[in-house]
TORKOL-4160 file (C-alpha; in steps of 0.2 Angstrom, whole numbers, padded with zeros to 4 digits, m for minus):
382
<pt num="1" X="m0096" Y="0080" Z="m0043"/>
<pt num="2" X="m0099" Y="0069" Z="m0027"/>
<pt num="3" X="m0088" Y="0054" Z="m0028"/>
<pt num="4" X="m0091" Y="0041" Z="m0010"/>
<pt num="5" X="m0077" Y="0032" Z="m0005"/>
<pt num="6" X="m0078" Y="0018" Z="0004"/>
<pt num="7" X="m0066" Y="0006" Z="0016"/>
<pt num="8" X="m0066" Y="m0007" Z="0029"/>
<pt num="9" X="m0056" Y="0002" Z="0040"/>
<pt num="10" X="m0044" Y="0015" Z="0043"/>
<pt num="11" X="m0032" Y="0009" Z="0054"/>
<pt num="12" X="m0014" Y="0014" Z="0051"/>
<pt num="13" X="m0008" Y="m0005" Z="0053"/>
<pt num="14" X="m0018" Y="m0012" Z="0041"/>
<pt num="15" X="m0006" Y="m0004" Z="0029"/>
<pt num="16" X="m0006" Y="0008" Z="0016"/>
<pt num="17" X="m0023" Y="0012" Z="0010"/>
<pt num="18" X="m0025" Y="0021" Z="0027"/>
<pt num="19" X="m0013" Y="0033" Z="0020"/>
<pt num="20" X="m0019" Y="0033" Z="0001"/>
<pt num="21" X="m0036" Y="0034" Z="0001"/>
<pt num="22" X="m0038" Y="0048" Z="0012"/>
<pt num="23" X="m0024" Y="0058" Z="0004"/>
<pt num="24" X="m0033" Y="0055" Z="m0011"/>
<pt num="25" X="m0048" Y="0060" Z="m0006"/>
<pt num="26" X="m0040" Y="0075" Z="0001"/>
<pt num="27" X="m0033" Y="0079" Z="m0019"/>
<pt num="28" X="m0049" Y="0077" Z="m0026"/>
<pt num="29" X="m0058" Y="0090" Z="m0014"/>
<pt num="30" X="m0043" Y="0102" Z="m0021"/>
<pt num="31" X="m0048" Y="0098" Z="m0037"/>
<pt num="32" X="m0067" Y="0103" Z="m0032"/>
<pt num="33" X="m0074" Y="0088" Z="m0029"/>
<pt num="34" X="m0086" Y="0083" Z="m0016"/>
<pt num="35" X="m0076" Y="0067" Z="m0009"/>
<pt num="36" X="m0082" Y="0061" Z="0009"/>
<pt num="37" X="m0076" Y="0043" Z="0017"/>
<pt num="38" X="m0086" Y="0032" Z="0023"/>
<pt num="39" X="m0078" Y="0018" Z="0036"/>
<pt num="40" X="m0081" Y="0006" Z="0051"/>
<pt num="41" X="m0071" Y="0007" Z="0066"/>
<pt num="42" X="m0066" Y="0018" Z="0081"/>
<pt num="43" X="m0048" Y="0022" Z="0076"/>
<pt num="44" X="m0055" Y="0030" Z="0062"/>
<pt num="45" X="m0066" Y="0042" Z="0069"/>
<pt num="46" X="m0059" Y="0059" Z="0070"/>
<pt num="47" X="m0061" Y="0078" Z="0069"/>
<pt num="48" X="m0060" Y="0075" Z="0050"/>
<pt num="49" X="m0076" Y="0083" Z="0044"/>
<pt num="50" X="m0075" Y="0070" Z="0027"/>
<pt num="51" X="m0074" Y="0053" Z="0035"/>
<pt num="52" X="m0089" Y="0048" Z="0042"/>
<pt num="53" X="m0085" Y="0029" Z="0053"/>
<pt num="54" X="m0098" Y="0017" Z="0058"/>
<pt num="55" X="m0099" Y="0005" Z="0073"/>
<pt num="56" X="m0096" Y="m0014" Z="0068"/>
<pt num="57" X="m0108" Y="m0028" Z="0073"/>
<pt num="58" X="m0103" Y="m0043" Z="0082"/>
<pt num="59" X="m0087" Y="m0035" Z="0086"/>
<pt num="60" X="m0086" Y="m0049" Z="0099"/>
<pt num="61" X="m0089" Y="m0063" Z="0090"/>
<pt num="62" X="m0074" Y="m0073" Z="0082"/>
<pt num="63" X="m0078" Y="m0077" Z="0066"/>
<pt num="64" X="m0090" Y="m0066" Z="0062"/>
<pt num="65" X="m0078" Y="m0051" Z="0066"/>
<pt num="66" X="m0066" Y="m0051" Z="0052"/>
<pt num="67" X="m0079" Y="m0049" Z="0039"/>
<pt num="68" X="m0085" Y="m0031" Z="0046"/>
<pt num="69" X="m0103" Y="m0032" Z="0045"/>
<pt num="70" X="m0112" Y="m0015" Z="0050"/>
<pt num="71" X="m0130" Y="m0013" Z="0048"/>
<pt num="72" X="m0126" Y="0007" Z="0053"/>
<pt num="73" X="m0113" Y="0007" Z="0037"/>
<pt num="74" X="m0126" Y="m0004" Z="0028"/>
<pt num="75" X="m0141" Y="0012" Z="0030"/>
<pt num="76" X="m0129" Y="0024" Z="0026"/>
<pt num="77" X="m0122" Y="0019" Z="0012"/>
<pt num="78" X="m0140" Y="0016" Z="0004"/>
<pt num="79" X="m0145" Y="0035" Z="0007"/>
<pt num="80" X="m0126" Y="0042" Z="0002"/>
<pt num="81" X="m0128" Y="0031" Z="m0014"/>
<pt num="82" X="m0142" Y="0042" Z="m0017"/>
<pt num="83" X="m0134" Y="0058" Z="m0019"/>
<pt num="84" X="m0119" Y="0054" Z="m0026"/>
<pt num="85" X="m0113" Y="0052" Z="m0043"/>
<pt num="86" X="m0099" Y="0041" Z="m0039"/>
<pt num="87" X="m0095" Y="0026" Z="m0029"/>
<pt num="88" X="m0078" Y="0022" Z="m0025"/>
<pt num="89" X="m0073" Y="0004" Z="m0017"/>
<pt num="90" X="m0055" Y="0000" Z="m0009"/>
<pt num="91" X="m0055" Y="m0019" Z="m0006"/>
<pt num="92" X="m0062" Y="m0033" Z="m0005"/>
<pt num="93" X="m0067" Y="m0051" Z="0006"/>
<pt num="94" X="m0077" Y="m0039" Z="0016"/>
<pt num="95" X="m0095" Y="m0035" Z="0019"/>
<pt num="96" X="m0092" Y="m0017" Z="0018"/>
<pt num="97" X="m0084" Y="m0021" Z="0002"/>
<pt num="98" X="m0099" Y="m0030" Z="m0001"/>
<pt num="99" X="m0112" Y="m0014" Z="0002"/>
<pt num="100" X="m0104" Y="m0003" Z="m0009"/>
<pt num="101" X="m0106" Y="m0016" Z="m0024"/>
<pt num="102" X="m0125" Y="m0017" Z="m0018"/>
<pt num="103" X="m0129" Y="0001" Z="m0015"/>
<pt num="104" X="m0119" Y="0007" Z="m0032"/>
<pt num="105" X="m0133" Y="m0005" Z="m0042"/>
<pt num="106" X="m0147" Y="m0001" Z="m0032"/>
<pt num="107" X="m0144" Y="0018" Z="m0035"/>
<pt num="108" X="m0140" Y="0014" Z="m0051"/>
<pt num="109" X="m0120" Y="0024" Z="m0050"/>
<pt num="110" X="m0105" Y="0019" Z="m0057"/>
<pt num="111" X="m0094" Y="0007" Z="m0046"/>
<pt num="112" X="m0075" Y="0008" Z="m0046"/>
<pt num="113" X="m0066" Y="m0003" Z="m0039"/>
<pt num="114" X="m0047" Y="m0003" Z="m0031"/>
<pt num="115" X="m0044" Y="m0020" Z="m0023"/>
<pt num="116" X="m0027" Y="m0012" Z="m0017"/>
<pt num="117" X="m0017" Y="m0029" Z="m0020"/>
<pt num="118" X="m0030" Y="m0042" Z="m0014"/>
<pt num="119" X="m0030" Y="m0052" Z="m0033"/>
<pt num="120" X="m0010" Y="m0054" Z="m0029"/>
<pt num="121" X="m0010" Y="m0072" Z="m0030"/>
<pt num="122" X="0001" Y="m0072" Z="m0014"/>
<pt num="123" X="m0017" Y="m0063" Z="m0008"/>
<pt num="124" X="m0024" Y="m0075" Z="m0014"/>
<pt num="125" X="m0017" Y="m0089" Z="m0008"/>
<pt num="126" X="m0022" Y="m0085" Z="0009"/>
<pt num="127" X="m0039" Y="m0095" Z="0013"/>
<pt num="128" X="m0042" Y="m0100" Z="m0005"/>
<pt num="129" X="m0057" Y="m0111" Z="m0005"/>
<pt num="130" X="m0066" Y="m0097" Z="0006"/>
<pt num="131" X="m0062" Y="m0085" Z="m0006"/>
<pt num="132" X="m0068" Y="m0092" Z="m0020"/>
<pt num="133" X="m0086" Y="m0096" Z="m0012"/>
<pt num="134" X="m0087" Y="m0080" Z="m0007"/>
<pt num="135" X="m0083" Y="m0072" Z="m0024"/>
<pt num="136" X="m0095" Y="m0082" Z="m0033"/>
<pt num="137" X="m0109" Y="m0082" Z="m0021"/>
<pt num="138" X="m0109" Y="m0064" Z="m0010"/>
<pt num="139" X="m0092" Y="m0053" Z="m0019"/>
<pt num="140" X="m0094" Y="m0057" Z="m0035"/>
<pt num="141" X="m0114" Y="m0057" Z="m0038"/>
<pt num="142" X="m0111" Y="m0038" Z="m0027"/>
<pt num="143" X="m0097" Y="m0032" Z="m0041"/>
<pt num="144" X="m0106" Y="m0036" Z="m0059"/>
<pt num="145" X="m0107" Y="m0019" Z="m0065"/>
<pt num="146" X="m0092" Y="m0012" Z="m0060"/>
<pt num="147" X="m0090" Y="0003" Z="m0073"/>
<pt num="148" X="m0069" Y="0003" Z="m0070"/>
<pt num="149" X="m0059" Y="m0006" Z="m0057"/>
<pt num="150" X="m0043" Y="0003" Z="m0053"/>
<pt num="151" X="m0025" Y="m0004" Z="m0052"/>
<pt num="152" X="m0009" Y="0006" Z="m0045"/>
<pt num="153" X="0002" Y="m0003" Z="m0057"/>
<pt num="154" X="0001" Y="m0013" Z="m0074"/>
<pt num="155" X="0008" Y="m0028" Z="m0063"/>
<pt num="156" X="m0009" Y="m0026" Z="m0052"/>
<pt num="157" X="m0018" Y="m0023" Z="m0071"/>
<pt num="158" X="m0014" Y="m0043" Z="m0073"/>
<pt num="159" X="m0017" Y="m0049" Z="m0058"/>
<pt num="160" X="m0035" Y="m0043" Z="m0062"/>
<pt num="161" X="m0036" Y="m0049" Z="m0079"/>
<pt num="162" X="m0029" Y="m0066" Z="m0070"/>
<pt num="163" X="m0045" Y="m0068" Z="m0059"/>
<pt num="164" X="m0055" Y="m0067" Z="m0075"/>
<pt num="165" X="m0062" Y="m0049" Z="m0076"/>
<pt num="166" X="m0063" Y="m0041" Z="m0091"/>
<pt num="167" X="m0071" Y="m0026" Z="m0087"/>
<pt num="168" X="m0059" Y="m0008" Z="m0092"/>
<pt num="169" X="m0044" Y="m0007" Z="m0079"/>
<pt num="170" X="m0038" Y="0014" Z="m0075"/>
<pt num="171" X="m0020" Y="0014" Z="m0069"/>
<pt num="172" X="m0018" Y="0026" Z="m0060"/>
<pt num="173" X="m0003" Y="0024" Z="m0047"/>
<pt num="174" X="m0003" Y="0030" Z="m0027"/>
<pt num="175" X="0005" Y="0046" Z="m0024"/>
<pt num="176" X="0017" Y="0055" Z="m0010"/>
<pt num="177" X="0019" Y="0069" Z="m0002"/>
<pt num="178" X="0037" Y="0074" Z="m0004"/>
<pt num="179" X="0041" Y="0082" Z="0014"/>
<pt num="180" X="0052" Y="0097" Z="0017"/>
<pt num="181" X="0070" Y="0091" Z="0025"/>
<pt num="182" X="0072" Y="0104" Z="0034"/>
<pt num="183" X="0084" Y="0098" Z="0047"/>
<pt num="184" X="0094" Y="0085" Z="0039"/>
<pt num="185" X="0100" Y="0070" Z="0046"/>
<pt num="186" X="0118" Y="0070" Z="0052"/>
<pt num="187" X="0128" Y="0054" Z="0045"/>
<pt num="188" X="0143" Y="0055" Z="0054"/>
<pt num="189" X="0157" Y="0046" Z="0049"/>
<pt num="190" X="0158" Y="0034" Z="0065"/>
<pt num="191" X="0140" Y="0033" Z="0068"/>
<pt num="192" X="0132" Y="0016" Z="0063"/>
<pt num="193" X="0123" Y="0015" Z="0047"/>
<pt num="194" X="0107" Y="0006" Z="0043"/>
<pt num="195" X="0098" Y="m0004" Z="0035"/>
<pt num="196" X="0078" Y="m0002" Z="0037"/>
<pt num="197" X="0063" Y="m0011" Z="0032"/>
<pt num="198" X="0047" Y="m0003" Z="0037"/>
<pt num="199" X="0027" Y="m0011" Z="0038"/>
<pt num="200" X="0019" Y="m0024" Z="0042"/>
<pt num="201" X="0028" Y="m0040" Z="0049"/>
<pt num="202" X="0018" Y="m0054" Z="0038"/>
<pt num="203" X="0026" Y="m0070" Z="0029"/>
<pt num="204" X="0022" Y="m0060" Z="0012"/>
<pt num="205" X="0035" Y="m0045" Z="0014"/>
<pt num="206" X="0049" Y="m0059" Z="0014"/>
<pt num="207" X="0056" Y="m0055" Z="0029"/>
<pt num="208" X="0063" Y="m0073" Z="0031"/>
<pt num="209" X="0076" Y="m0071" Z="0016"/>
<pt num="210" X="0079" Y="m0053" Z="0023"/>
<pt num="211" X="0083" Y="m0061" Z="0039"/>
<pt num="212" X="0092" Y="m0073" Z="0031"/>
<pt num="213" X="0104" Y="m0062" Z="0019"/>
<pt num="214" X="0107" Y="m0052" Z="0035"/>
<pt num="215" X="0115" Y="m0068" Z="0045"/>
<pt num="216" X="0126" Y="m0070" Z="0030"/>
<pt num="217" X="0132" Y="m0051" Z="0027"/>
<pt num="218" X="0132" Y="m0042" Z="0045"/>
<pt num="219" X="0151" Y="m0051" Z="0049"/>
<pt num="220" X="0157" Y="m0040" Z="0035"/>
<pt num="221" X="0148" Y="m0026" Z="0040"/>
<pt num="222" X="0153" Y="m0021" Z="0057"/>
<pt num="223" X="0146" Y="m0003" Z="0055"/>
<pt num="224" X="0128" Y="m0009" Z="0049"/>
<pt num="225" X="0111" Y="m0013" Z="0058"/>
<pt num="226" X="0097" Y="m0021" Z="0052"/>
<pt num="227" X="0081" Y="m0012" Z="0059"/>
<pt num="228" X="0064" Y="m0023" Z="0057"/>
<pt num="229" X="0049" Y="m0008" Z="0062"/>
<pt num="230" X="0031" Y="m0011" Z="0061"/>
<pt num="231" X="0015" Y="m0023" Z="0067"/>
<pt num="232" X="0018" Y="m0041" Z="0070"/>
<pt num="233" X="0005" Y="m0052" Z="0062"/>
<pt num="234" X="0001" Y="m0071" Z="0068"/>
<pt num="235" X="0016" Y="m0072" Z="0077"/>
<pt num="236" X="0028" Y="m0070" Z="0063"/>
<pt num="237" X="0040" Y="m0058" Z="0073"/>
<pt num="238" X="0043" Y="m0073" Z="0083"/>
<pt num="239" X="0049" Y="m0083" Z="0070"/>
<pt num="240" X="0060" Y="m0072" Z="0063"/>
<pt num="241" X="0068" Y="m0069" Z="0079"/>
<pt num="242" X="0071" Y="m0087" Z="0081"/>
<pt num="243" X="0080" Y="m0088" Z="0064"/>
<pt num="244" X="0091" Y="m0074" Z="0069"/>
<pt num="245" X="0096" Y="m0083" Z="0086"/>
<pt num="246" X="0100" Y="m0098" Z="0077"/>
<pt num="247" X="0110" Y="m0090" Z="0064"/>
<pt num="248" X="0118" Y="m0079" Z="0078"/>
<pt num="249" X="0114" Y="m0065" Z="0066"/>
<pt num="250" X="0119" Y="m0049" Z="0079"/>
<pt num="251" X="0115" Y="m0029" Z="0079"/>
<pt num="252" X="0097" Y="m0033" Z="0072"/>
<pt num="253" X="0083" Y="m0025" Z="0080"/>
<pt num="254" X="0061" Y="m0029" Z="0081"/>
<pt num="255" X="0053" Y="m0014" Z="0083"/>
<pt num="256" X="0035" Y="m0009" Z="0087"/>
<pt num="257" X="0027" Y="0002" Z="0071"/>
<pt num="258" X="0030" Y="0020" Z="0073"/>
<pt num="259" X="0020" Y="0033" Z="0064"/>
<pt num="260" X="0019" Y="0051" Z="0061"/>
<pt num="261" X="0031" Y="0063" Z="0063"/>
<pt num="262" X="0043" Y="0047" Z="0070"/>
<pt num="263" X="0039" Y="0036" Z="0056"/>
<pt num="264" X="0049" Y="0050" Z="0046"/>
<pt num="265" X="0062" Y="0052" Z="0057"/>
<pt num="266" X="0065" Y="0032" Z="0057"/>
<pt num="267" X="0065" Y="0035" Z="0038"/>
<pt num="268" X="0077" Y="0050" Z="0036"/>
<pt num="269" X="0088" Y="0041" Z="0046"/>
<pt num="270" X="0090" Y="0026" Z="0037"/>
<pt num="271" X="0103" Y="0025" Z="0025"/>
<pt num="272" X="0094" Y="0011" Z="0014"/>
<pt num="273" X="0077" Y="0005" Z="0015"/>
<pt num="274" X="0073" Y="m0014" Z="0009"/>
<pt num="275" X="0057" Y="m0023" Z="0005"/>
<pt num="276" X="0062" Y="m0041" Z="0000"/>
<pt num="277" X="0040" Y="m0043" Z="m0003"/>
<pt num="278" X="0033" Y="m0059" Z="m0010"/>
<pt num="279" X="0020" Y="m0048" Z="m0020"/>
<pt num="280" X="0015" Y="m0029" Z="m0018"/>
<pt num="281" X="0001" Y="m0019" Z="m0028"/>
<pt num="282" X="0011" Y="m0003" Z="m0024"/>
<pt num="283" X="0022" Y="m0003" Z="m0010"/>
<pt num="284" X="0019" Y="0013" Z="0000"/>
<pt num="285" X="0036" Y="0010" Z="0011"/>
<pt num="286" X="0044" Y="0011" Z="m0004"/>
<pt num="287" X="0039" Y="0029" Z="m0011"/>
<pt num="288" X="0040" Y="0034" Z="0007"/>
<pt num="289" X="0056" Y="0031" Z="0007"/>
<pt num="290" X="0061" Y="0038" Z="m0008"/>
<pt num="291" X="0052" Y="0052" Z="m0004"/>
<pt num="292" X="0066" Y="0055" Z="0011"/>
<pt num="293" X="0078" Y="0053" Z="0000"/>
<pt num="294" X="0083" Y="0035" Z="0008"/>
<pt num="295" X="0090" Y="0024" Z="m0010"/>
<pt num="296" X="0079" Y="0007" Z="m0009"/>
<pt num="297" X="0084" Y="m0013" Z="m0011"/>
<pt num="298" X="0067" Y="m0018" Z="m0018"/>
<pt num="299" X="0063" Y="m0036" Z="m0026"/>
<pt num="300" X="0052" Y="m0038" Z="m0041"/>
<pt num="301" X="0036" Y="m0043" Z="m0032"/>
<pt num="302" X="0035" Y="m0024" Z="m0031"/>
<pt num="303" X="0031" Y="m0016" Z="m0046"/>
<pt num="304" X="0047" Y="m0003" Z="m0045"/>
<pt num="305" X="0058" Y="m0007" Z="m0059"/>
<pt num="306" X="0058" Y="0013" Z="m0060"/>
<pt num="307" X="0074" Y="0008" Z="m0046"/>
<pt num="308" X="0084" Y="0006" Z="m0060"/>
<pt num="309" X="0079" Y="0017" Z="m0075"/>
<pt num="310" X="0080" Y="0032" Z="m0061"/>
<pt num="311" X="0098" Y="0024" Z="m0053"/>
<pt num="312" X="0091" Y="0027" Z="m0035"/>
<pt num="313" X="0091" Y="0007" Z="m0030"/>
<pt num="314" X="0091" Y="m0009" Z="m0035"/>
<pt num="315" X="0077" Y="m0020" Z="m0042"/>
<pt num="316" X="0080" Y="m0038" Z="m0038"/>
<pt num="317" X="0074" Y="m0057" Z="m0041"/>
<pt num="318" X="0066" Y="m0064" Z="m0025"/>
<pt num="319" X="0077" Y="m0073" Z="m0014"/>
<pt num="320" X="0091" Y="m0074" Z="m0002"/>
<pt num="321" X="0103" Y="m0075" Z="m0015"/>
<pt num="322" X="0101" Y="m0058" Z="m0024"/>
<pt num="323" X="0094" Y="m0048" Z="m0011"/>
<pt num="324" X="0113" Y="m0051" Z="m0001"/>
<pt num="325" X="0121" Y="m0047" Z="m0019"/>
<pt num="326" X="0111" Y="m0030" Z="m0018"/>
<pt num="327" X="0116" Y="m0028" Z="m0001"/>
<pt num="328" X="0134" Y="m0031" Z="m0002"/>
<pt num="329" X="0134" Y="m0019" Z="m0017"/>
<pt num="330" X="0125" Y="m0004" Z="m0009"/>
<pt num="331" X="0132" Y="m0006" Z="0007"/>
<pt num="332" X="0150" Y="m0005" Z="0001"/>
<pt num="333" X="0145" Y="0011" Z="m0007"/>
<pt num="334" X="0150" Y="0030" Z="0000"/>
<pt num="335" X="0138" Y="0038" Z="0011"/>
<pt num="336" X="0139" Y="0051" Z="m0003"/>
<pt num="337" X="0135" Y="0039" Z="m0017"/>
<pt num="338" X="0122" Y="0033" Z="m0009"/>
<pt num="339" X="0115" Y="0052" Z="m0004"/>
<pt num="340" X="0116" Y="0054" Z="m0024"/>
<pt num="341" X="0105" Y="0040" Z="m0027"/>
<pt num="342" X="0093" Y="0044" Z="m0015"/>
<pt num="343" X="0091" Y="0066" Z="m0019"/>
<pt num="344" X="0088" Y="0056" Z="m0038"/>
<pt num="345" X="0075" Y="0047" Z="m0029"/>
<pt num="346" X="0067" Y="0061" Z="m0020"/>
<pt num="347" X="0066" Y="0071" Z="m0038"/>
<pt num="348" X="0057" Y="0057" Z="m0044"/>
<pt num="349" X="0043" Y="0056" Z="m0035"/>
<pt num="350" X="0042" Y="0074" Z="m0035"/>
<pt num="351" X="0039" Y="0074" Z="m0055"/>
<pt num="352" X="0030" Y="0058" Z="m0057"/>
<pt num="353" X="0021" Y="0053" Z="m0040"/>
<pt num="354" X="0015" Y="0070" Z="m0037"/>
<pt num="355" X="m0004" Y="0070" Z="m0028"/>
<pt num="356" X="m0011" Y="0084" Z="m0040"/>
<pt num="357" X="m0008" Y="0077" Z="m0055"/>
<pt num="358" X="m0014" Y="0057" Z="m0049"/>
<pt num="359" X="m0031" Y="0064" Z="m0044"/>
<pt num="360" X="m0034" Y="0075" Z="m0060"/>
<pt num="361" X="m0029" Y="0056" Z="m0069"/>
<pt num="362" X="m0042" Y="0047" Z="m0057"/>
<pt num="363" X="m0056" Y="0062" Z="m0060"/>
<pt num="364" X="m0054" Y="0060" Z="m0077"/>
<pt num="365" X="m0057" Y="0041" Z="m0075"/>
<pt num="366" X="m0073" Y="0046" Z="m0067"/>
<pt num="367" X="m0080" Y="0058" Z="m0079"/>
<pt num="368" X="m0078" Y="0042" Z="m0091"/>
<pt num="369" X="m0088" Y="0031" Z="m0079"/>
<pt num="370" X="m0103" Y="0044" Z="m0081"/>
<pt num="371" X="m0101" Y="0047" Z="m0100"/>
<pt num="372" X="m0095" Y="0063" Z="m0100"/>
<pt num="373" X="m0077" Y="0063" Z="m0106"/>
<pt num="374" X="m0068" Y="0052" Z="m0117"/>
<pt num="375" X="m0059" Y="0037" Z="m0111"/>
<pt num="376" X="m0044" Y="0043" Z="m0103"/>
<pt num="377" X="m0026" Y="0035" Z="m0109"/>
<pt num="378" X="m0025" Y="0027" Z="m0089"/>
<pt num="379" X="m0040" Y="0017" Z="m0094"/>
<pt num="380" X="m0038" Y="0000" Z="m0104"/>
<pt num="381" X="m0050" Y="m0010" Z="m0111"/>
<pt num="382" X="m0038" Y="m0027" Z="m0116"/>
């Protein structure tokens, strides 16, 4: 089978997909499938024999930026299309986005479609009126026979069903790699404990009520520190600086993003990982950490109620008030307590989140889309 994949872009800061859909892509190749990535960008082309990246027009030009056209993508895709039996989305409100849905019906292949969180209606909120004139003259014209889209949670599932599409929906969660600890981390009775969020700084991670809890909390906590690591966005890291001045919130720290083999060391390090998020689809950070065996303070825009069932965090209303509850509570825990819930964690996403088993689930989705398998139980119809 040769499944194309294609995305916007690659770059790390734009958030998880840069992570997901190459890792996937990677399963599927293990799996025997021909998977190859096509992309726009400079940052994405690498030594990676599987990603093919485009140059973008009008790079220079403002508006017309954002949007990503590339008449070098636009050509490829069309002859890819050809050969392949597959064509696999991630995204949307982009031209690329917008190629893949044309090339799909002009080659006559099944479309699947992951628009990795952008129906949230937090998404959605941004630039509505744009939106909607783009869906219904350019997007939504380009996705009409989408065989499957795909959503990383049940909570992503309705906001699809919400925008008004009924096509069938294959849930099929992001994975993680589970990483070899082989050093660990040394937590020392008088070194300073902390608290970590991690990704991009946006008004949708609810930062601001993190921020906020923080101010209230960290005179009780003489032995914590609030770390704030990743890309600013639109000035927001500004603002949540001023609020921490003017709350005289101290021993809290605006970082630049770190990735790699430093992005896991920030992680093992941490001793609890928060992402107070208006809405996610997933929430990378989240397994990510769990993965290190860090225990996690997630609120429910983030489909992770698995916090509780697997007694390695806490899953909480949005807002200051129970985010600072869940922080009081876990930070008054024992650095052994805590290292229970967060080993609990780590076997979680071992068992469930494994990238083995999610790519045999999503190759299964696609032998449905091209008639050759029954529907798969990841796939609903309703």
């Amino acid at each position: 089978m040769r499944v194309l994949h294609l995305i916007a872009g690659l770059n790390p800061q734009h958030g998880g997909p840069s992570y997901s859909v190459p890792r996937l892509c990677q399963a599927l190749r293990e799996l025997g499938v021909e998977a190859r990535i096509f992309t726009i960008g400079e940052s994405a082309k690498s030594k990676d024999t599987h990603v093919s990246a485009y140059d973008q027009d009008f790079a220079n030009v403002p508006i017309l930026r954002k949007l990503r056209f590339s008449s070098e993508f636009r050509r490829a895709v069309s002859v890819a299309a050809q050969v392949s039996d597959v064509i696999h989305v991630h995204g949307l409100w982009l031209m690329p986005n917008v190629t893949a849905g044309r090339a799909a019906a002009a080659a006559n292949r099944p479309l699947i479609v992951s628009p990795r969180g952008m129906l949230a209606p937090e998404a959605l909120a941004f630039s509505p009126g744009i939106k909607r004139i783009f869906w219904n003259w350019i997007q939504g014209p380009a996705y009409a026979k989408v065989a499957v889209w795909h959503a990383t949670s049940e909570a992503e599932a309705n906001n699809i069903r919400d925008f008004g599409i009924g096509a069938p929906i294959a849930i099929v969660p992001n994975g993680i790699d589970v990483p070899k600890l082989n050093s660990p981390y040394c937590r020392s009775n008088d070194r300073s404990r902390t608290i970590l969020y991690l990704g991009r700084i946006h008004p949708k991670k609810g930062l601001r009520e993190l921020v906020e809890a923080w101010a209230r909390l960290f005179g009780d906590r003489v032995n914590w520190t609030l770390r704030i690591v990743g890309p600013d966005e639109n000035g927001h890291r500004e603002e949540l600086k001023n609020i921490a001045s003017q709350s005289g919130a101290l021993r809290i720290s605006f970082e630049n993003p770190v990735y790699g083999e430093q992005k896991n060391r920030i992680l093992q390090e941490a001793d609890l990982f928060v992402l107070s998020t208006k809405n996610e689809n997933f929430g990378l950070a989240v397994a990510e950490a769990l993965a290190m065996g860090v225990p996690c303070i997630v609120s429910r825009g983030a489909p992770w109620s698995g916090l509780q069932t697997e007694r390695c965090g806490w899953w909480v209303e949005q807002g200051v008030e129970p985010l600072l509850f869940a922080l009081r509570l876990s930070t008054a825990l024992s650095d052994g307590e805590r290292s229970e819930m967060g080993q609990r964690g780590r076997a979680w996403m071992a068992r469930d989140f494994g990238w083995s088993n999610l790519a045999m689930n999503m190759y299964s989705v696609y032998q449905w889309a091209l008639g050759k398998e029954e529907r798969p139980t990841s796939i609903h119809l309703d």
